[in-house]
C-alpha positions as CSV (number, residue, x, y, z in Angstrom):
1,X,92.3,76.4,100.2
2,X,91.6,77.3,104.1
3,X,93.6,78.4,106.5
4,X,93.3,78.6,110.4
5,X,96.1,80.1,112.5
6,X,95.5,81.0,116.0
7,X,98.0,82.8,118.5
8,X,97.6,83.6,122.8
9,X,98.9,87.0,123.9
10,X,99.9,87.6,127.2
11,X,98.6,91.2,127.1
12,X,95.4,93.0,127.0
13,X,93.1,93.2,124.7
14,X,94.1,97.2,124.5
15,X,97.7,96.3,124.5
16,X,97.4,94.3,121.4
17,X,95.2,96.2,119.4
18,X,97.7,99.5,120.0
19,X,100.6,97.3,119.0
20,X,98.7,96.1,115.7
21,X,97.9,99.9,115.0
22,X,101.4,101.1,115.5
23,X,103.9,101.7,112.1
24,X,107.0,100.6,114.0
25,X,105.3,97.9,114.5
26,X,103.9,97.3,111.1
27,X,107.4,97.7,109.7
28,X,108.6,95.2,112.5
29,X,106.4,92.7,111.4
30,X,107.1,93.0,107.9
31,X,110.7,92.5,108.6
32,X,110.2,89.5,110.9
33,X,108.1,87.7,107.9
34,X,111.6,88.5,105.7
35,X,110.2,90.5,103.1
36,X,111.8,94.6,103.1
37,X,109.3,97.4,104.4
38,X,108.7,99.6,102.0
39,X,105.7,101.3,104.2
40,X,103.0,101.4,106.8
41,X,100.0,103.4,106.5
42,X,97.4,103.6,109.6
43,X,93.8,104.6,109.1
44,X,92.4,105.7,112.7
45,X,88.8,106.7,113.0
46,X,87.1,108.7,115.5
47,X,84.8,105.7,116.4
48,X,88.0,103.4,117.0
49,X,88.0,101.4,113.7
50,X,91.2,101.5,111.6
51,X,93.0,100.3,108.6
52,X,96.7,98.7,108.8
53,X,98.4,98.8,105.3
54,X,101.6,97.3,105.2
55,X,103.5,97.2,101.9
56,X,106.4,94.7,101.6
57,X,109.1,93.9,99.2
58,X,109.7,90.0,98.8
59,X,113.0,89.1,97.2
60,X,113.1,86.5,94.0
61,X,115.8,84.4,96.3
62,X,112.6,83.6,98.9
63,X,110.2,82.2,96.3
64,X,110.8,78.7,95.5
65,X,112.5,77.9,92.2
66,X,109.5,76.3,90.6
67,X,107.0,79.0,91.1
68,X,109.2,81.9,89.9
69,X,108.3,81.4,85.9
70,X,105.0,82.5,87.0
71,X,105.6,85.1,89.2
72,X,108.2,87.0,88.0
73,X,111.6,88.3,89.5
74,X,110.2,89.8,92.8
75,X,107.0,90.4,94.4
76,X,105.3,93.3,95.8
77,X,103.0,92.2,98.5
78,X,100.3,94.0,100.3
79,X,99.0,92.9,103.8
80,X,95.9,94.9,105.3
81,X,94.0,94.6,108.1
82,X,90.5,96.5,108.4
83,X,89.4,96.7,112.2
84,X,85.9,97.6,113.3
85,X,85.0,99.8,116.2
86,X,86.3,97.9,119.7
87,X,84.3,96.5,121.6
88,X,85.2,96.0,125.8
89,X,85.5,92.0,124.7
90,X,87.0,91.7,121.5
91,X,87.8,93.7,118.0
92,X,86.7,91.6,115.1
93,X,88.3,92.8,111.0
94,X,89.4,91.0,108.0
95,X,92.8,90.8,106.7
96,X,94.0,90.5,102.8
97,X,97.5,89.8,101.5
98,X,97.6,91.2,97.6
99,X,100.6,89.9,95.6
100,X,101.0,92.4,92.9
101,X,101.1,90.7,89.4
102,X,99.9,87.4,89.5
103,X,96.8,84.8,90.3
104,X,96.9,84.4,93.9
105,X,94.6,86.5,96.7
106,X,94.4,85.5,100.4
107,X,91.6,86.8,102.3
108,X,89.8,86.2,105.5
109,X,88.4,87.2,109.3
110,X,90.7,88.1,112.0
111,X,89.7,89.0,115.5
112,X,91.0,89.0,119.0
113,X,89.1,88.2,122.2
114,X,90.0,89.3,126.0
115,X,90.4,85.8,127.8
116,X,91.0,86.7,131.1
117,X,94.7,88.7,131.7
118,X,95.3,88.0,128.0
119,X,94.2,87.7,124.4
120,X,93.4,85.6,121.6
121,X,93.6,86.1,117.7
122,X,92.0,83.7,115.9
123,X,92.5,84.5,111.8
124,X,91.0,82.4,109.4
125,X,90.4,82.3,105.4
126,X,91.0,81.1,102.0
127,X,93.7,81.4,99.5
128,X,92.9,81.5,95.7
129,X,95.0,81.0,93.0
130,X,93.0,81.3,89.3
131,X,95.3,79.4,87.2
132,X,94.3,76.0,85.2
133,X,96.4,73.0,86.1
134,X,98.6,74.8,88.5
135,X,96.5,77.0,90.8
136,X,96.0,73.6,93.8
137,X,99.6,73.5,93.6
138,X,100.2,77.2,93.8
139,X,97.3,77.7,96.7
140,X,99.0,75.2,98.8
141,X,102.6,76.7,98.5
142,X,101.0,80.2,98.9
143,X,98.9,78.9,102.2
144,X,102.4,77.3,104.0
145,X,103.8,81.0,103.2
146,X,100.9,83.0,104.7
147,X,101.2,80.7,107.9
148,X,104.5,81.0,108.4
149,X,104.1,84.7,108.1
150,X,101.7,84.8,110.5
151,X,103.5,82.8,112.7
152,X,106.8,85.0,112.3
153,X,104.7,88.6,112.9
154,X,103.1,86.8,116.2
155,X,106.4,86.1,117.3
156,X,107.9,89.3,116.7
157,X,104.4,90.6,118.6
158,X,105.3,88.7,121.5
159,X,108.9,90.2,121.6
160,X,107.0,93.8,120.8
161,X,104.5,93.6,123.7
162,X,107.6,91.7,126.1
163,X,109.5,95.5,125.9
């Protein structure tokens, strides 16, 4: 299943990209999307790429009732982000969330672009669920959850970059 989110900034392109590469941050956002933060790890290269790791708990009271026979009690959840080198108009990467322990990936391209005194992220990709009979049903609960993530970290960026 696809998914398309897209989110204005009113900050800079630089602003942004340091907030997305800051742990504070990174366990901000995890708490905004209501999982726990367990941790944040930052990969910062000399040529300006990176790597944002967050790892997340997500409590078995969040998952719906019909979906928790085939996930289990709680889920583990790992969201990265892999940024190339900036450029002076945009940063282009690709994001994954990991659920640890059962059928369903989400991965995709994420980038922001400088539009005048702020910036846009435009993130898109698939979700994937390998499991017979179930996995539509599963991809479509899973991609409603990844959006409203996305939406609840964007909002808790605005509030971040508002400070």
């Amino acid at each position: 299943m696809k998914i398309t989110h897209r989110h204005h900034f009113d900050a800079s392109l630089e602003s942004v990209s340091a907030m997305l590469a800051d742990p504070g941050f990174g366990l901000e956002r995890a708490t905004a999307m209501g999982t726990e933060p367990e941790s944040v790890d930052i990969d910062r290269r000399e040529d300006g790429s990176a790597t944002v790791m967050v790892r997340a708990h997500v409590p078995a009271s969040s998952i719906p009732p019909e979906f928790r026979s085939f996930l289990g009690r709680d889920l583990a959840i790992t969201y990265t982000e892999v940024w190339e080198p900036p450029t002076d108009d945009d940063r282009i990467g690709t994001f994954a969330v990991d659920i640890a322990g059962t059928p369903g990936h989400v991965a995709g391209a994420i980038g922001l672009t400088s539009e005048g005194t702020g910036t846009e992220l435009l993130a898109t990709g698939d979700v994937l669920a390998h499991m017979p009979w179930v996995g539509a049903m599963i991809e479509k609960a899973v991609a409603g959850a990844v959006l409203r993530a996305f939406t609840a970290q964007l909002t808790a960026a605005d509030a971040w970059l508002a400070r």
